[in-house]
Residue frames as a rotation matrix with the C-alpha (Angstrom) as fourth column:
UNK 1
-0.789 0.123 -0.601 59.58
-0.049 -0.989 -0.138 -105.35
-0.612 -0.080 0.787 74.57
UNK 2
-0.755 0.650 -0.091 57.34
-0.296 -0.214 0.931 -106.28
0.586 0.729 0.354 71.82
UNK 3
-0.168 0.856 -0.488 54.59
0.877 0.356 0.322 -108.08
0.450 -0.374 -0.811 74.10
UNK 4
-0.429 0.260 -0.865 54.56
0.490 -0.737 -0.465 -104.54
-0.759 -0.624 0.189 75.98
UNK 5
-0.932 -0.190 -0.308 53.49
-0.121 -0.640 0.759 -103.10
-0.341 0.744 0.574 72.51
UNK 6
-0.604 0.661 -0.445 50.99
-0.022 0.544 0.839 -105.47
0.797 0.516 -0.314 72.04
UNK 7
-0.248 0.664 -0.706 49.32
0.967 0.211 -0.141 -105.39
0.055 -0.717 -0.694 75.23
UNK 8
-0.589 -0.265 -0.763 49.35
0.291 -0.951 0.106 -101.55
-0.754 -0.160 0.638 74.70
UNK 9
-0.622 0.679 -0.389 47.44
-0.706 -0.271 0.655 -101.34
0.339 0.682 0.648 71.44
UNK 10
-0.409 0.861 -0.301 45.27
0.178 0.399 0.899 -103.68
0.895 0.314 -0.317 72.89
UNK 11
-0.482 0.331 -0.811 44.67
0.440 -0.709 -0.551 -101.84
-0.758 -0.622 0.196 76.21
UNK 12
-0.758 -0.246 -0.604 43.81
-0.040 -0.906 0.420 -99.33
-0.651 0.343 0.677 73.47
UNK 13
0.238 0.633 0.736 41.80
0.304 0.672 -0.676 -101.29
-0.922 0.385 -0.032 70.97
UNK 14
-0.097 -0.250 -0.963 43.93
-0.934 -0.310 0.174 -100.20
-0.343 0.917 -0.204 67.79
UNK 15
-0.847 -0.530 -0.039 44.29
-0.464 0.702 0.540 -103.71
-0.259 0.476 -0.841 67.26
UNK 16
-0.246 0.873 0.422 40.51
0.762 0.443 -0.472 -104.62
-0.599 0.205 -0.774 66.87
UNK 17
-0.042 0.658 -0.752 39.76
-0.091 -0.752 -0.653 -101.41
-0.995 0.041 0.092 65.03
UNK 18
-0.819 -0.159 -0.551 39.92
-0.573 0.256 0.778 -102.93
0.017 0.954 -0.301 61.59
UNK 19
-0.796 0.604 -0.042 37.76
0.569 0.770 0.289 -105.73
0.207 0.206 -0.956 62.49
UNK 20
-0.301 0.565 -0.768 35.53
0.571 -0.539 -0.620 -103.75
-0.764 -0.625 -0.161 64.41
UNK 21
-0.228 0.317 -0.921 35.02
-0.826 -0.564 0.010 -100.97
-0.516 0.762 0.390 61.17
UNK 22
-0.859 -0.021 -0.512 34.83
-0.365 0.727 0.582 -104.15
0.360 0.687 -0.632 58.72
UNK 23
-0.709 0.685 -0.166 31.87
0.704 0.701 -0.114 -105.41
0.038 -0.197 -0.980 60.74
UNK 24
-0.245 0.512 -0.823 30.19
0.178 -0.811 -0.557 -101.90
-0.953 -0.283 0.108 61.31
UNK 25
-0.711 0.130 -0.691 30.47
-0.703 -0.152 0.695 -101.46
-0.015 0.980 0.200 57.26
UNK 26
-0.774 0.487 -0.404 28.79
0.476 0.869 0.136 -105.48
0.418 -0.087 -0.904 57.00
UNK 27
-0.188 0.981 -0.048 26.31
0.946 0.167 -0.277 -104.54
-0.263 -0.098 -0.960 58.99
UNK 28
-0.262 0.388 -0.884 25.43
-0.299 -0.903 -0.308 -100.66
-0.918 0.183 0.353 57.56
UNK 29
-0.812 0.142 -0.566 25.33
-0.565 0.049 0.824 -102.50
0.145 0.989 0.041 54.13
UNK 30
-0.943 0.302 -0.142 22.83
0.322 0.710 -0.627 -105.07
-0.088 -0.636 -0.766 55.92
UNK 31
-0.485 0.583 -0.652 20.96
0.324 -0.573 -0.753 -102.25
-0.812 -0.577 0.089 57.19
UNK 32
-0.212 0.349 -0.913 20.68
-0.588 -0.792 -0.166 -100.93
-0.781 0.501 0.373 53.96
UNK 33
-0.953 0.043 -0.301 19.66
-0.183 0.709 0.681 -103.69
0.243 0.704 -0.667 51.78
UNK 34
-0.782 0.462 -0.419 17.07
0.624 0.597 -0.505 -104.21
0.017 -0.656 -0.754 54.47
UNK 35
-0.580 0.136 -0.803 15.99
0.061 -0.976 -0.209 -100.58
-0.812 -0.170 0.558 54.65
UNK 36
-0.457 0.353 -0.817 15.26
-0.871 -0.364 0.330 -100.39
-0.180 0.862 0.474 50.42
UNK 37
-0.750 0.616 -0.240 13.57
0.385 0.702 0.599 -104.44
0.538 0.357 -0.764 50.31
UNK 38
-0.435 0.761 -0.481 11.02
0.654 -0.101 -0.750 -102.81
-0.620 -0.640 -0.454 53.20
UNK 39
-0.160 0.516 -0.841 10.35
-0.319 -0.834 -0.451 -99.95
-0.934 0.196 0.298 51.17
UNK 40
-0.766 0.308 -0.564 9.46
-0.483 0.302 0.822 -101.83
0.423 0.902 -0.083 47.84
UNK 41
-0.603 0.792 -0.095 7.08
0.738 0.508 -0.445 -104.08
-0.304 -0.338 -0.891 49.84
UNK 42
-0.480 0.446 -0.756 5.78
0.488 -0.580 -0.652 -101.35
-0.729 -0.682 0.061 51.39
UNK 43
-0.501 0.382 -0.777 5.08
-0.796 -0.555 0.240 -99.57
-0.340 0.738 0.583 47.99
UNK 44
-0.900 -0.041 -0.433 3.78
-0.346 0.672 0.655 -103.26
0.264 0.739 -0.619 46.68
UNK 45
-0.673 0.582 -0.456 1.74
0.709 0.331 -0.623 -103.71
-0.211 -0.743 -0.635 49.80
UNK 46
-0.823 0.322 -0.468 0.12
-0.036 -0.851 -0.524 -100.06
-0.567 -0.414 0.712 49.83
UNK 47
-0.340 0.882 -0.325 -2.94
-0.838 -0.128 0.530 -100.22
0.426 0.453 0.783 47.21
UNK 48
-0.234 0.446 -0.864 -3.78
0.386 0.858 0.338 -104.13
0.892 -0.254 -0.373 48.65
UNK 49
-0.378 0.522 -0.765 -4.54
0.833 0.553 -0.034 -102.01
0.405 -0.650 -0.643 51.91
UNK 50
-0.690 0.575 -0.439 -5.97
-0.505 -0.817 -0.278 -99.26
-0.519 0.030 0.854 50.85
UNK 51
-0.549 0.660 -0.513 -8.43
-0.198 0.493 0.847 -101.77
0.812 0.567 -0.140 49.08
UNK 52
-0.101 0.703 -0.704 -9.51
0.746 0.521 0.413 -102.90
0.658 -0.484 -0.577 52.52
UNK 53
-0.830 0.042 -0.556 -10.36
0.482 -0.446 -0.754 -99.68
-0.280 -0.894 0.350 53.70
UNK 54
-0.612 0.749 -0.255 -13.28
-0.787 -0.544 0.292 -99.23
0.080 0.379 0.922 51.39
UNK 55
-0.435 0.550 -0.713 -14.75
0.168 0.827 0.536 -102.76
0.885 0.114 -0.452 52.38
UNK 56
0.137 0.842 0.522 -17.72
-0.757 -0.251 0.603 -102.32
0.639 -0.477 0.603 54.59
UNK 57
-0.655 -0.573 0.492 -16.98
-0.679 0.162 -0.716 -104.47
0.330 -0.803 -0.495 57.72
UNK 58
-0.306 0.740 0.599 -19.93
-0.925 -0.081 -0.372 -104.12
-0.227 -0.668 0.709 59.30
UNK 59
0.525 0.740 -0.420 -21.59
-0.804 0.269 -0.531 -105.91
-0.280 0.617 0.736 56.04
UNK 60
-0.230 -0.684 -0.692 -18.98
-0.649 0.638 -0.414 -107.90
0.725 0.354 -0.591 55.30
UNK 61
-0.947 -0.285 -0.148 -19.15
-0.101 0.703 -0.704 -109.93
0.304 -0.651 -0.695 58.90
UNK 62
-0.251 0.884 0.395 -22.98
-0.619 0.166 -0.767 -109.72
-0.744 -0.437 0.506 59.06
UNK 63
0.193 -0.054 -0.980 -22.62
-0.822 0.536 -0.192 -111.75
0.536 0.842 0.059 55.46
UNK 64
-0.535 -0.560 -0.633 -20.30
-0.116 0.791 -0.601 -114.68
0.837 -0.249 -0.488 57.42
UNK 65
-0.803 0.221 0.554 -22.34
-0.562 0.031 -0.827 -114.24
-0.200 -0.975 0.099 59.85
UNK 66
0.414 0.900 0.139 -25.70
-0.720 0.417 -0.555 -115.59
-0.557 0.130 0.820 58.34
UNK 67
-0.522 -0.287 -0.803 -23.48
-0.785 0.531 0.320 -118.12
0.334 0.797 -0.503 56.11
UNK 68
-0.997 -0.035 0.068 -24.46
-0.047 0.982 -0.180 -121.31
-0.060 -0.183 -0.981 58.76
UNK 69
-0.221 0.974 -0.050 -28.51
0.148 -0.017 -0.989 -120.60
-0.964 -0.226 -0.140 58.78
UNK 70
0.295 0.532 -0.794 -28.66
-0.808 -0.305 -0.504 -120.31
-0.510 0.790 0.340 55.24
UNK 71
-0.918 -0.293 -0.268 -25.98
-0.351 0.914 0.204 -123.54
0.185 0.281 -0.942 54.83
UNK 72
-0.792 0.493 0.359 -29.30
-0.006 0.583 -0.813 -125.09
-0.610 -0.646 -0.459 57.11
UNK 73
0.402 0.675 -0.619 -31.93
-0.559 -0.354 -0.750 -123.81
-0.725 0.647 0.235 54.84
UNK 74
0.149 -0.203 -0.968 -30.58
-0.964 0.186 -0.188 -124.83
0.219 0.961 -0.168 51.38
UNK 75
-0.698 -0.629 -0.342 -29.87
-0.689 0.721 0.078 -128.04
0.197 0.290 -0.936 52.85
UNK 76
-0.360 0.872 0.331 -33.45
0.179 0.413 -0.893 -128.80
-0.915 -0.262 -0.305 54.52
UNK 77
0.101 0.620 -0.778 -34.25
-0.787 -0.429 -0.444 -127.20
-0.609 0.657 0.444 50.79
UNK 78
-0.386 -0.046 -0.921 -32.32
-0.713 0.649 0.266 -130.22
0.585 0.760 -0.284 48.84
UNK 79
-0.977 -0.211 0.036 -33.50
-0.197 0.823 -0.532 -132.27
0.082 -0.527 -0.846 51.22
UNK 80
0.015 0.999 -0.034 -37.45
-0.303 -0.028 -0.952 -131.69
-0.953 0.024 0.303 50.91
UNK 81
0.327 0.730 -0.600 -36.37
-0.767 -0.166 -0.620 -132.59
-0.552 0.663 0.506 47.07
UNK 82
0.939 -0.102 0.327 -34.41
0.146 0.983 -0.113 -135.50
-0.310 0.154 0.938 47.31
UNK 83
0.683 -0.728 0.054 -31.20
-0.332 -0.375 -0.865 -134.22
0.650 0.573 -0.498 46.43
UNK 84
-0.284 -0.939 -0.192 -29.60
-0.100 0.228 -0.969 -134.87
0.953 -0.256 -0.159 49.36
UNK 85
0.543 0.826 -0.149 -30.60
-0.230 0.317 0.920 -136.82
0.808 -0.465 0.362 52.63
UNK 86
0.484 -0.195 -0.853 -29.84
0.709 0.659 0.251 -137.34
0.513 -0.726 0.457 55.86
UNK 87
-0.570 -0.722 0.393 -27.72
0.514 -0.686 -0.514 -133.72
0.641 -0.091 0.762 56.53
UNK 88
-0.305 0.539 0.786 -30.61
-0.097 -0.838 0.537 -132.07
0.948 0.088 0.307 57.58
UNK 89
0.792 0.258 -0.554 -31.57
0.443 0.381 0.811 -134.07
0.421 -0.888 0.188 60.86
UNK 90
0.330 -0.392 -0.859 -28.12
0.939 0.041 0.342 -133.40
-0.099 -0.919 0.381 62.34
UNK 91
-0.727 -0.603 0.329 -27.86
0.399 -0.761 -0.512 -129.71
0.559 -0.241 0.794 61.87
């Protein structure tokens, strides 16, 4: 007769519902650990990118843009005064 009990609460799932709440708790605490480290970033993060919404783009990537034609220049410059020889041919 017991095995008919047992196959009855587990038809039923009484007999997992411990584990089953025990793992649902585990992971709601999870959730929530997770939940309150995102929102500290997030508050740590927020002025570092609101900084780069007052940086000029535009200017910024026309800057990196002209970086190699002025590298060329300054280097045909040390190079007309002896500073530094041979760079200038292969750019």
């Amino acid at each position: 007769m017991k095995i008919f009990k047992v196959a009855n609460q587990i038809q039923r799932g009484e007999t997992y519902a411990p584990a089953i709440a025990r793992g649902l708790d585990f992971l709601d605490s999870v959730n929530l650990k997770l939940l309150t480290s995102a929102q500290e970033v997030g508050s740590q993060l927020a002025p570092l990118f609101g900084a780069q919404t007052e940086i000029d783009w535009a200017e910024a990537t026309r800057r990196v843009d002209e970086l190699p034609a002025k590298f060329k220049e300054a280097i045909a410059a040390a190079a007309a005064k002896g500073w530094f020889f041979g760079g200038n041919d292969s750019l």
